[in-house]
LUMTORFI-200008 format. One line per 4 residues: number of its first residue (from 1); their letters; for each residue x, y, z negated of C-alpha. Coordinates in Angstrom, 3 decimals. Layout:
N
NUM = A = X Y Z ~ ...
This chain:
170
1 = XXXX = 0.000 0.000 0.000 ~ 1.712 3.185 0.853 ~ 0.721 6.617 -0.813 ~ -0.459 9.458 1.007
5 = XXXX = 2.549 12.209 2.114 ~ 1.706 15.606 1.036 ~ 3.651 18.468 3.525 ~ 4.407 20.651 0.281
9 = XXXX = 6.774 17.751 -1.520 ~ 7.801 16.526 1.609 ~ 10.169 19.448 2.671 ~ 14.333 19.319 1.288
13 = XXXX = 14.355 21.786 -1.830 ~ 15.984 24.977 -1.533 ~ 19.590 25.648 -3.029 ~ 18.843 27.519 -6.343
17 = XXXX = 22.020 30.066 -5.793 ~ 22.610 30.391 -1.993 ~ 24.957 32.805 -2.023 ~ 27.234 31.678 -4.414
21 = XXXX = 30.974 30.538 -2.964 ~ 32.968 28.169 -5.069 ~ 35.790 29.692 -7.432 ~ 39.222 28.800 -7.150
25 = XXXX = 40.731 26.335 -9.065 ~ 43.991 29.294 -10.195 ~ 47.642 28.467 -10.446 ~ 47.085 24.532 -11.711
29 = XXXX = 45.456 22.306 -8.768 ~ 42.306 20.149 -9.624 ~ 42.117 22.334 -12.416 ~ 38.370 22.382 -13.410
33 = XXXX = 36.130 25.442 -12.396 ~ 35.922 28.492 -14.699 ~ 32.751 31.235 -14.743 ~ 34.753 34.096 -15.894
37 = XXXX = 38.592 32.906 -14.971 ~ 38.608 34.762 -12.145 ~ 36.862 38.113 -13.103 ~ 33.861 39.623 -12.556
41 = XXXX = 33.335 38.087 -9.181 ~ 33.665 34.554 -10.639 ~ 30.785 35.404 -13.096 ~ 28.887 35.903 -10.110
45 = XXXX = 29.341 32.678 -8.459 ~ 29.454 29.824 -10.614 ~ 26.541 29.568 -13.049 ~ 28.131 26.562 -14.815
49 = XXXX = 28.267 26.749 -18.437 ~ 31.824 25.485 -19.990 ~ 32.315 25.285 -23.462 ~ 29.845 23.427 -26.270
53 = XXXX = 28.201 25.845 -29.406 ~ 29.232 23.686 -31.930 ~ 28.080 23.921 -35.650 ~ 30.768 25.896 -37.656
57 = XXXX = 30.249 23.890 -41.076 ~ 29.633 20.764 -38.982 ~ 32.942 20.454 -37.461 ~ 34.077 21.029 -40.945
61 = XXXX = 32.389 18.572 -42.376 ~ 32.749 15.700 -39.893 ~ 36.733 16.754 -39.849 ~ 36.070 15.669 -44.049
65 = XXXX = 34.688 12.466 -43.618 ~ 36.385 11.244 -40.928 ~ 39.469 12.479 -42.854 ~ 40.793 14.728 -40.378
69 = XXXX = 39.959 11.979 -37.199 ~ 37.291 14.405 -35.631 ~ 39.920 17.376 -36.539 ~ 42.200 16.476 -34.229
73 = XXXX = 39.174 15.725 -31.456 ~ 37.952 19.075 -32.119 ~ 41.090 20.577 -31.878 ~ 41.869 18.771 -28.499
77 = XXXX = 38.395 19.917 -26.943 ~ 38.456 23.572 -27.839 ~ 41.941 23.961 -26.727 ~ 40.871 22.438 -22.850
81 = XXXX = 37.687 24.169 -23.287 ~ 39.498 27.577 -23.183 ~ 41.603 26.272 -20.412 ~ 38.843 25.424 -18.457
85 = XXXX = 37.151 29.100 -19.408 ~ 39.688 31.178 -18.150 ~ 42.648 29.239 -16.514 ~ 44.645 32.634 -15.876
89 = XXXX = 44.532 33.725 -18.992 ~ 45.160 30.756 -21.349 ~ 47.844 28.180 -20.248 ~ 47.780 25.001 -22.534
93 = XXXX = 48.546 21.518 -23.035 ~ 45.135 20.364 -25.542 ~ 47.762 16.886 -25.828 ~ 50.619 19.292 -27.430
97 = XXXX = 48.238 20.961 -28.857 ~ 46.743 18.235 -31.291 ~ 50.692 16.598 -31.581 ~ 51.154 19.711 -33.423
101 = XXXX = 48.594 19.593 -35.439 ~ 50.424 16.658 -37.097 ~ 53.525 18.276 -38.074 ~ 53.437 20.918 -40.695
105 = XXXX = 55.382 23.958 -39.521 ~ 54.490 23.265 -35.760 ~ 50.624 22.664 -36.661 ~ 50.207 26.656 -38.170
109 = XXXX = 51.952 27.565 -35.046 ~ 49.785 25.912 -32.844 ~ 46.858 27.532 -34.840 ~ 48.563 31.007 -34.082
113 = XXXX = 48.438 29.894 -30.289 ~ 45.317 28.950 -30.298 ~ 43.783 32.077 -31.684 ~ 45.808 33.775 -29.187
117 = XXXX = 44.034 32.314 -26.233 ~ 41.036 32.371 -28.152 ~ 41.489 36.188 -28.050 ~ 42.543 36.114 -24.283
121 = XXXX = 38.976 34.395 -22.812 ~ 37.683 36.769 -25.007 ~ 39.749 39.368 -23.284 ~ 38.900 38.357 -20.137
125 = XXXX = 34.946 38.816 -20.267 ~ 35.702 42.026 -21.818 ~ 34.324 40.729 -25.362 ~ 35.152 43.198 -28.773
129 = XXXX = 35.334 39.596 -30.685 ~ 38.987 39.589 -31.639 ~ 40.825 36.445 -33.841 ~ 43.914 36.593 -35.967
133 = XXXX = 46.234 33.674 -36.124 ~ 46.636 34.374 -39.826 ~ 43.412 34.205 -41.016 ~ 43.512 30.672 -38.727
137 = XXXX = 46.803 30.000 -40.546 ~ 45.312 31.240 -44.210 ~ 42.244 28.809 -43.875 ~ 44.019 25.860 -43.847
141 = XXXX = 44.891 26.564 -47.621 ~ 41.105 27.207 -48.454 ~ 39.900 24.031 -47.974 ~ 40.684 23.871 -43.967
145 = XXXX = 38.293 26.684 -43.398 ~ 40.429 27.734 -39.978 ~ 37.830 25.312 -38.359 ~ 34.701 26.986 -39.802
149 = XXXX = 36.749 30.036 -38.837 ~ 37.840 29.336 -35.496 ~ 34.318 27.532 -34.326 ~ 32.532 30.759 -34.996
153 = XXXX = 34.775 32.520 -32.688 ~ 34.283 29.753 -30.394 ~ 30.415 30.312 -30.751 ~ 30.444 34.083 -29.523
157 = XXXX = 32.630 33.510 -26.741 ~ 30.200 30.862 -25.372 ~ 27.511 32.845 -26.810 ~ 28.588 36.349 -24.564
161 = XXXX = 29.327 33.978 -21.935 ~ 25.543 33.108 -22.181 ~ 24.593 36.866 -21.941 ~ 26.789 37.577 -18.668
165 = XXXX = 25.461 34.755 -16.696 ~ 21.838 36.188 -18.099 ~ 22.298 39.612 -17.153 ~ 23.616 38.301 -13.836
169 = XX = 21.962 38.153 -10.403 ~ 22.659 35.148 -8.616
C-alpha cells in the first residue's frame, strides 16, 4: 500500500544560511572550524556553536569524587575548546596541557596559560570579561576553586558567543 505524495513535503528543503561561505581552518590544517577565529566576518558565516556551558560547582564537584579523574578531562576539553574558538589567537597543546597539570610547579603555570588564552577568545569577540592567572593560581589553595573560577569565565565567553550569533543576520 503506498501513501499518497503531497507536492508541499515533496520538494528538497531549503539551506537555512545560503549565504554563508565556510571559514578557514587558520595556520594549523584540519584544524576544526571556529565562529569568531577569524573576526567579525567569521561570526557571520558559521553559526556553529563550539564550546559546552558547563556547571561551575559541577565540574568542581565531579573533579572531588572522581578524585581529580574528571579534573584532568575538564582541563583537556576547555583547553581544545578555546583552540577550536579562536585558533589565531590561542595556540595550545590540551595533551601538554593536562601533563602539566600533574607536576606541581608546571601545573600553576599551565593555569597562568590557560587564563591567558582564556582572556585572548575573550579578546577576540571584543568581550570586557577579563581572567587573571593568579586568582587561577590562588584557587588551587582554596579548595581547587580555579575550576569553579575558570568555568565561569568559560560560561560568559560561550555565553557572549551566544549573543553575537543572536544579534547576527545570517
Amino acid at each position: 500500500m503506498t501513501q499518497p505524495s503531497d507536492p508541499a513535503f515533496d520538494r528538497p528543503l531549503p539551506t537555512p544560511y545560503p549565504d554563508s561561505q565556510p571559514v578557514s581552518a587558520g595556520p594549523r590544517e584540519g584544524a576544526p572550524l571556529a565562529p569568531y577565529g577569524g573576526g567579525a566576518m567569521a561570526a557571520r558565516t558559521s553559526p556553529r556553536r563550539v564550546g559546552v556551558r558547563r556547571s561551575a560547582w559541577g565540574v568542581w564537584w565531579l573533579s572531588a569524587l572522581t578524585f581529580g579523574i574528571y579534573y584532568l578531562v575538564w582541563y583537556y576539553k576547555i583547553n581544545a575548546e578555546l583552540r577550536a574558538f579562536a585558533p589565531e589567537a590561542v595556540e595550545v597543546s590540551p595533551g601538554k596541557a593536562v601533563l602539566a597539570q600533574l607536576l606541581p610547579i608546571f601545573a600553576w603555570v599551565s593555569l597562568a596559560h590557560t587564563s591567558t588564552r582564556l582572556n585572548n577568545a575573550h579578546r577576540a569577540i571584543n568581550s570586557p570579561v577579563r581572567v587573571s592567572g593568579g586568582v587561577a593560581i590562588l584557587g588551587t589553595f582554596w579548595f581547587n576553586s580555579q575550576t569553579r573560577y575558570l568555568q565561569r569565565r568559560l560560561n560568559s565567553l560561550w555565553d557572549a558567543q551566544d549573543t553575537l550569533s543572536a544579534g547576527v543576520r545570517y
